[in-house]
C-alpha positions in Angstrom: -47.7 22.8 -12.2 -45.9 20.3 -10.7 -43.7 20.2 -13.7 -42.9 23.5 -13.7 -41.6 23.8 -10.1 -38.9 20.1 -11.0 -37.7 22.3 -13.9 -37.7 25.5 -12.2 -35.9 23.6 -9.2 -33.4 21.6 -11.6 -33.0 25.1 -13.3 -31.2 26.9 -10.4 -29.2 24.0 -9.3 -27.6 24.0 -12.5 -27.3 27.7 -12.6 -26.0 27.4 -8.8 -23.7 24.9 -10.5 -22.2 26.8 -13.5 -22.1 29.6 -11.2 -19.5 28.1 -8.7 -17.2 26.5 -11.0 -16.8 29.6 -12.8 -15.8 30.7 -9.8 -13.8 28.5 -8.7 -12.3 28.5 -12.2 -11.5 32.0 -12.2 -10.7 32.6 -8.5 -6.7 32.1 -8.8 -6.5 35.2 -11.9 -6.5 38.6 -10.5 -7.6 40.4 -14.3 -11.0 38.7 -14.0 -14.2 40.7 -13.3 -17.4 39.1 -12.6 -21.3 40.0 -11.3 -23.9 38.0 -11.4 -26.3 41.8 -10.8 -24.6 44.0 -12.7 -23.6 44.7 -15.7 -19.7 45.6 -16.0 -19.2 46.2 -19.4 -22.1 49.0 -19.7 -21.7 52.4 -17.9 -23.8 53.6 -15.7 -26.3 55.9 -18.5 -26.6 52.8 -20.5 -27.6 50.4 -17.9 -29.8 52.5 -16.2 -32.6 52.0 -18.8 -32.3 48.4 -18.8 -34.8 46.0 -19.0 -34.6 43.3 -15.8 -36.2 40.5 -17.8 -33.3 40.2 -19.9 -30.3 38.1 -18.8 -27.1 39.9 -17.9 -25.1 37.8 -20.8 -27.7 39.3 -23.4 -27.5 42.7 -22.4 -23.8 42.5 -22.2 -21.7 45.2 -25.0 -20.1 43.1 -27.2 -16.8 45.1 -27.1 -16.1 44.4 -23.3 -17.6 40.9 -23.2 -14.0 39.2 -24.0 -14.7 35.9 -22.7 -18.0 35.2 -24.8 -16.2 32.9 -27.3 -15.2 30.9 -24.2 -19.0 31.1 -22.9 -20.5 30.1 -25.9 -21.3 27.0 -25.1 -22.5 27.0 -21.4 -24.6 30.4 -22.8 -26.0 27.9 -25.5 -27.1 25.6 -23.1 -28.6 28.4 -21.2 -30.3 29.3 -24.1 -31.5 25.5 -25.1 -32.6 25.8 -21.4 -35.9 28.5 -22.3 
């Protein structure tokens, strides 16, 4: 149990992490959209069947998720992650 709650803990640091330097990365751009709770590239219809469990990234409609190439590798971390 113990386990769990280090790698839970060491889990949202590095999400807390990623999260901020993207961030900061992107703050100086004025073209760049981002939510950590909702899902831009979907409309409304489509996201309101949604299943929570699923992250954002994988939910996200291939057309209007431009910068995945660029994410690819924090998103395959993510995924080495669960």
């Amino acid at each position: 149990e113990s386990d769990a709650k280090v790698n839970s803990s060491s889990n949202n640091k590095y999400e807390l992490r990623c999260i901020e330097e993207l961030r900061l990365w992107y703050q100086e751009t004025q073209c760049f959209y981002y939510s950590s709770t909702y899902d831009l590239t979907n409309s409304m219809q489509r996201s309101y069947n949604h299943d929570d469990t699923i992250p954002l990234w994988k939910r996200a409609d291939e057309r209007y998720f431009w910068n995945r190439a660029m994410l690819s590798e924090l998103i395959d971390q993510v995924e080495d992650l669960f």
